[in-house]
C-alpha positions in Angstrom: -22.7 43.3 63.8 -23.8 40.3 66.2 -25.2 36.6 65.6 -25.8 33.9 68.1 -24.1 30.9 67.3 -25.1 27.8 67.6 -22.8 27.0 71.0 -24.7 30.1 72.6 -21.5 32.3 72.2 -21.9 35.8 71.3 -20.5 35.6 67.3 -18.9 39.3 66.1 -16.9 40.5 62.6 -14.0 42.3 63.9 -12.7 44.8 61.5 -15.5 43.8 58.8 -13.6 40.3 58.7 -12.3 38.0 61.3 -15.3 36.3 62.5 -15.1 35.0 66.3 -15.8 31.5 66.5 -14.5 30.4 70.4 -13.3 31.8 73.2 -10.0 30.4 74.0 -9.1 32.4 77.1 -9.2 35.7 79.2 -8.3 37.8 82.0 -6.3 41.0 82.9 -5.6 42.0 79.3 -8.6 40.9 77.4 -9.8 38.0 75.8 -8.5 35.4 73.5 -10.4 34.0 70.4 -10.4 31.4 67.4 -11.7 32.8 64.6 -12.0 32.7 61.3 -10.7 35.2 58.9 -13.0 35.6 56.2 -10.7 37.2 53.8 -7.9 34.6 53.7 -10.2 31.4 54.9 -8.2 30.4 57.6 -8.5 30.4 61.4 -6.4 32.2 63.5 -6.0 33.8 67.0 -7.4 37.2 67.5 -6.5 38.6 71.0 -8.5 42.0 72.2 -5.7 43.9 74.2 -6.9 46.2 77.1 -5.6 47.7 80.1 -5.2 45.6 83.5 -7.8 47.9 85.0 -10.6 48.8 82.9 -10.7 52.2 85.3 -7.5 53.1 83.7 -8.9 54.5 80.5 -11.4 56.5 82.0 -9.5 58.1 84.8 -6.4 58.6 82.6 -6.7 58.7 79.5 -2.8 60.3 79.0 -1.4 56.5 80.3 -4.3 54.3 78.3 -2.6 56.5 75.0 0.5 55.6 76.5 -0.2 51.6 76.7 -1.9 51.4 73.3 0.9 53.1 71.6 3.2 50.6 73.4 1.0 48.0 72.4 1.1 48.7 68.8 4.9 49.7 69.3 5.5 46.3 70.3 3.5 44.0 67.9 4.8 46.1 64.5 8.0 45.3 65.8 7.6 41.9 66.4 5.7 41.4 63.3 9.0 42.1 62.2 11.2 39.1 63.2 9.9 36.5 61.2 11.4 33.9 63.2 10.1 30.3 63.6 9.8 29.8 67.2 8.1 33.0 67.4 4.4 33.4 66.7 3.4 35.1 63.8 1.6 38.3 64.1 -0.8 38.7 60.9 -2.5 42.0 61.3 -3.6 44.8 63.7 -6.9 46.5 64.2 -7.2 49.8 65.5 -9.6 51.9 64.2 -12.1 54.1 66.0 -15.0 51.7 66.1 -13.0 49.7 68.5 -11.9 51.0 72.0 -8.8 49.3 71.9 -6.6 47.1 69.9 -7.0 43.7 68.4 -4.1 41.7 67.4 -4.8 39.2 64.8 -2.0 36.1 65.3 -1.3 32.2 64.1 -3.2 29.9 65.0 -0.8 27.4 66.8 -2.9 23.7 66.7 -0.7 21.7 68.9 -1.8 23.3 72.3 0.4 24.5 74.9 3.6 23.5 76.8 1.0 23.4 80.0 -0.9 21.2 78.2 1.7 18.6 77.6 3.0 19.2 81.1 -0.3 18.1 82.4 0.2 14.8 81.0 3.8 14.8 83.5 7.4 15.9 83.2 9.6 16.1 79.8 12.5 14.3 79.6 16.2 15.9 79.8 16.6 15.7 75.8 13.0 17.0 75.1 13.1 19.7 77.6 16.2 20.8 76.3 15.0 21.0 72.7 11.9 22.9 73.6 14.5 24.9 75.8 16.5 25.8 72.9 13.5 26.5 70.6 12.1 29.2 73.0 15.8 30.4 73.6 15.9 31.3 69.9 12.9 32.9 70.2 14.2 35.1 72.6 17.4 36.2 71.5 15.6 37.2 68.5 13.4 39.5 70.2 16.2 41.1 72.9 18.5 41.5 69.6 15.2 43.8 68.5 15.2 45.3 72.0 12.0 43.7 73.3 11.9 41.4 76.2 9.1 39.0 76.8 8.5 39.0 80.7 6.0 36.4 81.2 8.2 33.1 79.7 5.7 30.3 81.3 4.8 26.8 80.1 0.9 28.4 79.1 3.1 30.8 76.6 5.0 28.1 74.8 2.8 26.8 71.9 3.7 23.4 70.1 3.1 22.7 66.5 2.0 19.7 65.0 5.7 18.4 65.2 6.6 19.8 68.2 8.0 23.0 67.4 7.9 25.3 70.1 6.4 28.5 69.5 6.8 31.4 71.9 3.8 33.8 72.8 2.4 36.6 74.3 4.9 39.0 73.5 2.3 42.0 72.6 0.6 41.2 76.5 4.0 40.6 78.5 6.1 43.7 77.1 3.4 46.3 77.4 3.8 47.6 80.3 7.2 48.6 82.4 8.2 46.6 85.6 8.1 49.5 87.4 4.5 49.5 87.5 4.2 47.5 90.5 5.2 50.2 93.0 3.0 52.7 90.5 -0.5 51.2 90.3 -0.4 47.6 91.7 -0.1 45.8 88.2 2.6 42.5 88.8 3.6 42.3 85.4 4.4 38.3 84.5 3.4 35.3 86.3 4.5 35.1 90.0 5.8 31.6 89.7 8.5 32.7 86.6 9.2 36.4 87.6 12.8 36.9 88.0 13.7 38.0 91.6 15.0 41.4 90.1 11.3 42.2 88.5 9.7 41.4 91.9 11.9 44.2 93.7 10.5 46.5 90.8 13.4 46.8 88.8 13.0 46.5 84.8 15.2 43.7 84.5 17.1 42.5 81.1 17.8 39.6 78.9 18.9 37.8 81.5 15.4 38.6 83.8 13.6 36.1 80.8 16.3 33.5 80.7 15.6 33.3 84.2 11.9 32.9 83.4 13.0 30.1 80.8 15.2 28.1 83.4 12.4 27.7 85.5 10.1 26.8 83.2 12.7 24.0 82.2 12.7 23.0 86.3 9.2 22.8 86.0 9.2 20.8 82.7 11.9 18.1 84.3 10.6 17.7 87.9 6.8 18.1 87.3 6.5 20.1 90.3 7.5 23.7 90.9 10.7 24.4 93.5 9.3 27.8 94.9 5.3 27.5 94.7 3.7 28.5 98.0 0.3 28.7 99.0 -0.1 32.3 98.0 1.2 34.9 95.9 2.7 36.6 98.5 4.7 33.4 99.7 5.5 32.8 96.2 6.9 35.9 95.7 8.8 35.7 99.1 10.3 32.4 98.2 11.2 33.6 94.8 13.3 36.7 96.6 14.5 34.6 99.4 14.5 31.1 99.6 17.1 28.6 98.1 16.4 27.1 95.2 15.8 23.1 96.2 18.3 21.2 94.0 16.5 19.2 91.1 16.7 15.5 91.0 15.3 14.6 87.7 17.4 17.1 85.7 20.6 14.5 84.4 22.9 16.8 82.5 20.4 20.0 82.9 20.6 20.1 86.7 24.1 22.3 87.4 22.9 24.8 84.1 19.7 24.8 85.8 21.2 25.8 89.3 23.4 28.8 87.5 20.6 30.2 85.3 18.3 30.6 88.6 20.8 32.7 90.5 19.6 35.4 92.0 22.2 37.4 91.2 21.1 38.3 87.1 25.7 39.3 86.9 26.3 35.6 87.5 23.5 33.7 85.2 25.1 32.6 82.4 24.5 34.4 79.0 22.1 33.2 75.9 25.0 32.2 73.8 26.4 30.0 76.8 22.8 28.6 77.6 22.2 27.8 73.4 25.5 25.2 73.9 24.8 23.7 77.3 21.0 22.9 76.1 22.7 21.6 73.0 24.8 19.2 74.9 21.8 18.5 77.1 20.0 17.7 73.8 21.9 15.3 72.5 23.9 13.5 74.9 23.6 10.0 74.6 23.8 9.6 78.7 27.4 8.9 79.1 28.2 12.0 80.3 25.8 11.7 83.8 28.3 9.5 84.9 29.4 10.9 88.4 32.9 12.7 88.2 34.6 15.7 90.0 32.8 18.9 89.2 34.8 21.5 87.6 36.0 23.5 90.6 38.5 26.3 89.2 37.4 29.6 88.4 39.4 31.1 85.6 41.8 34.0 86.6 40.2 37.6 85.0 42.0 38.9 81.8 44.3 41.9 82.5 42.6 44.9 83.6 39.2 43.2 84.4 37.4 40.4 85.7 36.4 37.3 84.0 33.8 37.6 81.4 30.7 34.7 81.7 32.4 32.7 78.4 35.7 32.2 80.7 34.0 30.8 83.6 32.1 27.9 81.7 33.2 24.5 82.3 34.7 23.3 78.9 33.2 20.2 79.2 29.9 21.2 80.8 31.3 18.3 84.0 28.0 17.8 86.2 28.5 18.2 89.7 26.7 17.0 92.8 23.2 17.9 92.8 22.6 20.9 94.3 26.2 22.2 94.2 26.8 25.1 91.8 29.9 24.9 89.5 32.2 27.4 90.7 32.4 28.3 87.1 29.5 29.6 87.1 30.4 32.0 89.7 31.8 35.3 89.6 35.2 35.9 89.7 37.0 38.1 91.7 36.0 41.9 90.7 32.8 40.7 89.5 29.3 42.6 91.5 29.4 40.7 94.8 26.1 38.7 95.6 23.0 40.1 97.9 24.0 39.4 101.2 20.9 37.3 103.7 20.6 40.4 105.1 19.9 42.3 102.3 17.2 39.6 100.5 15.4 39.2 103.9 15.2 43.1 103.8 14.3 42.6 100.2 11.5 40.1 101.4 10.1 42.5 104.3 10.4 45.6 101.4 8.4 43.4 99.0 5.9 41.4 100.8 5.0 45.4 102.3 4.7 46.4 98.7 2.6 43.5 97.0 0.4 43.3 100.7 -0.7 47.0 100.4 -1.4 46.1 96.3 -3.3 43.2 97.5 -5.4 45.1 100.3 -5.7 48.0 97.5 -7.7 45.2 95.1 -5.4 45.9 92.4 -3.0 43.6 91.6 -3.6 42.5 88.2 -1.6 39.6 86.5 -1.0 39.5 82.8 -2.7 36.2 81.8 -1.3 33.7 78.1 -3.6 32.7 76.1 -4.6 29.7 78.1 -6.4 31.8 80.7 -5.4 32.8 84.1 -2.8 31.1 86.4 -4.5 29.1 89.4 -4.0 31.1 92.8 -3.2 28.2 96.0 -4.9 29.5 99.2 -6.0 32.7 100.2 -4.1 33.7 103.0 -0.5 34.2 104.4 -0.7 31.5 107.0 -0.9 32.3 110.8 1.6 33.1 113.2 1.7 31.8 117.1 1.4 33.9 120.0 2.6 31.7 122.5 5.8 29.9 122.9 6.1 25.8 122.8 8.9 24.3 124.6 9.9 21.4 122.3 11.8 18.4 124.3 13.6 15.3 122.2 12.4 12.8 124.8 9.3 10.5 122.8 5.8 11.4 122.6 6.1 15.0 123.2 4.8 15.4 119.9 1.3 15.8 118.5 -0.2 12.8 117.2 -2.4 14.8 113.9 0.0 13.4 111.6 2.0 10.5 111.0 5.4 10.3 113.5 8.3 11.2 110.9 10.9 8.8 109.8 14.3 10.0 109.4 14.3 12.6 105.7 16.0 10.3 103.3 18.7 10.9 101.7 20.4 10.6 98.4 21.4 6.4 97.7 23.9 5.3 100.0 24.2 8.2 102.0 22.7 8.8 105.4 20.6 12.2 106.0 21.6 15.3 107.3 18.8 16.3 108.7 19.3 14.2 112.2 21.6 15.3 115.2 24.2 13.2 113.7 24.2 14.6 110.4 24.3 18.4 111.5 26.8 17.7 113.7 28.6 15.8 110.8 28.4 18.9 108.4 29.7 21.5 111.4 32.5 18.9 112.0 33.2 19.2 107.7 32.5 23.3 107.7 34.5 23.6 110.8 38.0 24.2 108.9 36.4 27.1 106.7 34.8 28.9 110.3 35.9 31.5 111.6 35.7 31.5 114.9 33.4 28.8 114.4 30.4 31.0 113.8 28.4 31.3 110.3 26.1 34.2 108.6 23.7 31.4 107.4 23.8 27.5 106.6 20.8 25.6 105.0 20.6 21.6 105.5 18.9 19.5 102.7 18.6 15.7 103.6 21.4 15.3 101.6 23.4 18.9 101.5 24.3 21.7 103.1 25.5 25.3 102.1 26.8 27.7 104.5 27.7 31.3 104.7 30.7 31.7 106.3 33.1 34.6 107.2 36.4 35.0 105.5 37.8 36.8 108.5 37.5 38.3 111.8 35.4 41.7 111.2 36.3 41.4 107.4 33.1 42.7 105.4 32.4 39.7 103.2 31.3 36.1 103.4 32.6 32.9 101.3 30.1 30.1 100.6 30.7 26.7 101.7 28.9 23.6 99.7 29.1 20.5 101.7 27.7 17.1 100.1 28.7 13.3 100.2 31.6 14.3 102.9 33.1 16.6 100.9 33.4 20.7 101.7 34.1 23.4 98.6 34.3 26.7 99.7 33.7 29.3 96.6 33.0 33.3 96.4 30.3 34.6 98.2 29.4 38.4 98.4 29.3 41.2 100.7 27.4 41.6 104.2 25.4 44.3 105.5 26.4 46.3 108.5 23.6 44.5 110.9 24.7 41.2 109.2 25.2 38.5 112.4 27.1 35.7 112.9 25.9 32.5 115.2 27.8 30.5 116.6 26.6 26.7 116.0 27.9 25.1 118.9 25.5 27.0 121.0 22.5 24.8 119.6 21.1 21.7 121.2 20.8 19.6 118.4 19.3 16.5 120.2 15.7 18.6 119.4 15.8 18.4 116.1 13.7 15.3 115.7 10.6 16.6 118.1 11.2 19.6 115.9 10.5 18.0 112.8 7.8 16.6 114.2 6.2 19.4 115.1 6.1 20.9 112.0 4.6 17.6 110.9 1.8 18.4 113.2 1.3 21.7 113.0 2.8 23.0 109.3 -0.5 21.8 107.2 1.9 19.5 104.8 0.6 16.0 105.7 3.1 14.5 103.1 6.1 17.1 102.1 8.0 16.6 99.5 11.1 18.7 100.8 12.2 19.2 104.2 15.0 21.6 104.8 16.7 23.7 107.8 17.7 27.5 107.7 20.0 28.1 110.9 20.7 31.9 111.0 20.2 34.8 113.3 16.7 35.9 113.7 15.5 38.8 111.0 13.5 40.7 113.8 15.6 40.2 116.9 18.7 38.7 115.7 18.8 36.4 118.2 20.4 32.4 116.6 16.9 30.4 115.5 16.4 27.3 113.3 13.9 27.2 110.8 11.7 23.9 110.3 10.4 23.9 106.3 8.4 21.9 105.1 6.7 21.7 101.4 4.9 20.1 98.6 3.7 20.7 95.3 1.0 23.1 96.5 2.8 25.1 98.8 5.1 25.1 102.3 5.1 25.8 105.9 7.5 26.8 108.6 8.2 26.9 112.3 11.0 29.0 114.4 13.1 27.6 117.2 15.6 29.2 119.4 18.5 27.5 121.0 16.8 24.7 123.1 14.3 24.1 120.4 11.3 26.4 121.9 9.3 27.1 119.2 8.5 30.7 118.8 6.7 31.5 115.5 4.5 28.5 113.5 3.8 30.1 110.1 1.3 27.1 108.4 1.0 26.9 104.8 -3.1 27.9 104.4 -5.6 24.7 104.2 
């Protein structure tokens, strides 16, 4: 039964009752509708669910049974929770005059998170109440054994007084992680998919409270850390790249840093998060006075190592931005961390992966109700033949963009990111060297972390945060056999400005909002090279260096 309506739309009875009214969204999975249920005489949402490649059913019909019966699987049982910050799931159609499921939900009038994001960032308190909303949501549904995989502002709803809903559910869980190696289906959002999903692996609980802890960066700073110009770069930076430290967060910022490990064995746990957002929530502001971050990692109980609950701060102290409370760290016995080696292998693994998926056509992305996520650039960004010799005498530089002033720093401090300031952080990380050489150390304007080894030939690195003068070494993991040490003292430092000017020039990021340094051996030849990054909120660039500053890869973020 069909109708025009008066807007043009095509106007359907679905199940002899819920009449469409307006399309609210689409993509991947199907589309999204207001309608009106005829029955009841309300509106609600009524979402047709359908596979990621409309092929599918057709050339397989075994795995389209398979994904409707997971479908179905999925919404009874979250039809089930009856929980407030959880959608509410009203009725299911599948009958034979449809070829696949409709799922008839609320209709939640406030609009989305996105859409209040688009107006600019939350503050600390309200982010930390909309945090806690969708948190209760979630441990609802992983105490029913379903886990939500696509946590993103577009999939938080708000009520009429603010309660956040979560959403999606029946589109996110459908469909195992696995599935990206299978048939070139990224299940999630690339921006909020844990590192863990990327590499293919199902994830857990703690893969979504990832999601959530970047959604809460995102609501706080208004810009998102790891967005790059494509997919592929996101998804890179996601697996690879450290996590900028937030500057906006107040008492959020060190929770913030812990829940996006990329380790999942040292996030903390929902019962952990529930109190910190808590705190968060209804702090008063006394507590973002600056005072000495909790640095002592509780010693494990007999027999075993310390559980998460031990290794919170008791009074939640906030450290220096950027610097993780050794709390949250794993203590000794715990699953050591991914080595460099092992995420940029984890990089080159994954960026094969997704690249053949992309070449194949077939990467699908499971879309919320607000439609499809925006894709930044089409292409990877280039990479230079030819090798530049970079001097630090003036006007060697290019003069397409704007010479660049010193990065600044955090107030009252000067910036790292000079000759002087490296220099000043190897003089700080020199008593934690051995043999004065690192694994990896990345320079912010205003911090650095190194890798470092705990021994001659031992097997494992410690981590060394250095900020405001200050050095605190803390647990780091285990290396890989190919793992190389540099030794900094072979670097000319006195390049560093032409070299940040270059990527000024040639990096496609005419006003960056981050500017960072990764000094470590070189992934294909291993040979010591610093890395130039810069970024905004649409994506990032970076150029290689060797020793003497010759610049030997330019990888532009795409125009």
């Amino acid at each position: 039964m069909t109708a025009m309506n008066t807007a043009g739309a095509e106007q359907r009875l679905i199940d002899g009752r819920f009449e469409l009214l307006q399309q609210l969204g689409g993509g991947g999975m199907g589309l999204v509708w207001r309608a009106r249920d005829n029955a009841l005489q309300r509106e609600v949402v009524v979402k047709e669910v359908r596979p990621p490649d409309p092929a599918m059913a057709a050339a397989d019909p075994a795995q389209a049974r398979q994904l409707r019966e997971r479908v179905l699987r999925e919404a009874r049982a979250l039809a089930r929770l009856q929980h407030p910050n959880v959608v509410v799931i009203h009725h299911i159609v599948d009958t034979p005059d449809h070829p696949h499921p409709w799922l008839v939900m609320e209709l939640v009038a406030g609009g989305s998170l996105a859409d209040r994001l688009a107006k600019g960032p939350l503050g600390v308190a309200e982010a930390a109440r909309i945090g806690r909303g969708v948190l209760s949501a979630l441990r609802a549904a992983h105490a029913g054994g379903i886990q939500h995989r696509d946590v993103k502002p577009g999939n938080v709803l708000l009520r009429p007084d603010d309660t956040p809903v979560l959403a999606d559910f029946g589109i996110a869980a459908i469909q195992d992680a696995t599935a990206l190696t299978a048939t070139g289906a990224l299940i999630g959002s690339p921006e909020y998919i844990a590192p863990e999903r990327i590499r293919g692996q199902e994830g857990n609980p703690s893969s979504d409270l990832w999601s959530l802890g970047m959604m809460l960066y995102v609501a706080v700073e208004g810009r998102h850390p790891l967005r790059r110009a494509t997919t592929l770069a996101t998804l890179a930076a996601v697996l690879d790249e450290p996590l900028p430290p937030p500057a906006r967060a107040g008492r959020l910022g060190p929770l913030l840093t812990a829940l996006l490990a990329k380790d999942p064995a040292v996030r903390p746990d929902a019962e952990q998060l529930d109190r910190m957002l808590a705190a968060a929530e209804h702090d008063d502001g006394a507590a973002f006075e600056d005072s000495e971050p909790q640095a002592v990692v509780a010693a494990p109980p007999p027999g075993g190592a310390a559980s998460p609950a031990d290794r919170i701060p008791p009074d939640f102290a906030r450290p220096p931005t950027g610097q993780v409370p050794l709390a949250f760290r794993p203590a000794p016995g715990t699953p050591a961390k991914p080595s460099a080696a092992t995420r940029r292998g984890r990089v080159v693994a994954a960026t094969g992966v997704v690249t053949a998926v992309v070449l194949a056509g077939v990467v699908a992305l499971l879309l919320s109700q607000g439609g499809a996520t925006a894709a930044h650039g089409t292409t990877a960004g280039s990479t230079t033949g030819t090798t530049t010799t970079v001097t630090s005498s003036p006007g060697t530089a290019g003069t397409s963009a704007p010479a660049v002033a010193p990065p600044s720093a955090s107030p009252g401090g000067a910036s790292l990111l000079t000759p002087d300031g490296v220099r000043r952080t190897i003089d700080a990380l020199h008593p934690y060297l051995s043999g004065g050489k690192v694994f990896q150390l990345v320079i912010y304007p205003d911090y650095a972390i190194a890798q470092v080894p705990t021994a001659a030939g031992a097997k494992v690195y410690d981590e060394v945060n250095y900020r405001d003068g200050k050095a605190v070494r803390s647990v780091g993991g285990e290396l890989m056999p190919d793992e190389k040490a540099i030794d900094l003292q072979d670097f000319d430092w006195d390049v560093l400005p032409a070299l940040l000017q270059k990527a000024q020039d040639t990096l496609n990021v005419a006003h960056p909002t981050s500017r960072y340094l990764i000094i470590e051996a070189d992934m294909f030849d291993g040979s010591p090279s610093t890395k130039v990054y810069l970024s905004d909120d649409y994506g990032s660039g970076y150029l290689e260096a060797d020793l003497k500053g010759n610049v030997t890869r330019t990888y532009p973020r795409s125009s």
